[in-house]
C-alpha positions, -999 to 999 in steps of 0.1 A, spaced: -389 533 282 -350 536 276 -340 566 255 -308 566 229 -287 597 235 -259 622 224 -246 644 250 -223 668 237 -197 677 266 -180 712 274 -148 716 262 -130 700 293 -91 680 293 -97 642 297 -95 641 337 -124 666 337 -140 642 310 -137 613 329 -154 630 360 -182 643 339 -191 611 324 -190 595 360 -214 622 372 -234 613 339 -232 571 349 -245 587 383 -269 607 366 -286 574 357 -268 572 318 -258 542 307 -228 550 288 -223 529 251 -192 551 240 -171 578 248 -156 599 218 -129 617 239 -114 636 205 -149 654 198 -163 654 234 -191 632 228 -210 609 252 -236 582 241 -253 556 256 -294 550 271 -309 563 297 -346 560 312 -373 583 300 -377 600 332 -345 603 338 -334 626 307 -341 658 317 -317 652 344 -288 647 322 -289 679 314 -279 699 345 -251 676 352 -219 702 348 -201 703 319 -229 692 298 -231 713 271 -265 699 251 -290 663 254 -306 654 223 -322 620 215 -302 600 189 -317 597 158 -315 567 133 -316 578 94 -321 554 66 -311 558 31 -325 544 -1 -300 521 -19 -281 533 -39 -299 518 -76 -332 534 -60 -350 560 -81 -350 587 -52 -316 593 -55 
């Protein structure tokens, strides 16, 4: 099963960055996007594989993305 995932990077300069998110490709993430001005990796990587996203250095947190829906906008909820 693929997971979606944040990972939230240290607060490294962009040639650290660059290594990190190759050591995170290595780590078996499939990298979607980089957000280089908030330090921010997404992308999918196997279910067995997430734990090990983790201890790559300069990984500051994993979580799983989450998807949130909103009513629209003439909906009673709101």
């Amino acid at each position: 099963m693929t997971v979606p995932v944040v990972v939230a990077l240290e607060d490294t300069d962009d040639a650290d960055m660059s290594a990190v998110v190759d050591a995170l490709r290595d780590a078996g993430l499939r990298v979607r996007e980089v957000l280089t001005a908030v330090g921010v990796v997404t992308g999918t990587v196997d279910g067995d594989r997430l734990s090990s996203l983790s201890s790559v250095p300069g990984v500051a947190a994993v979580e799983r993305e989450r998807t949130i829906v909103l009513p629209p906008p003439d909906s009673p909820v709101q």
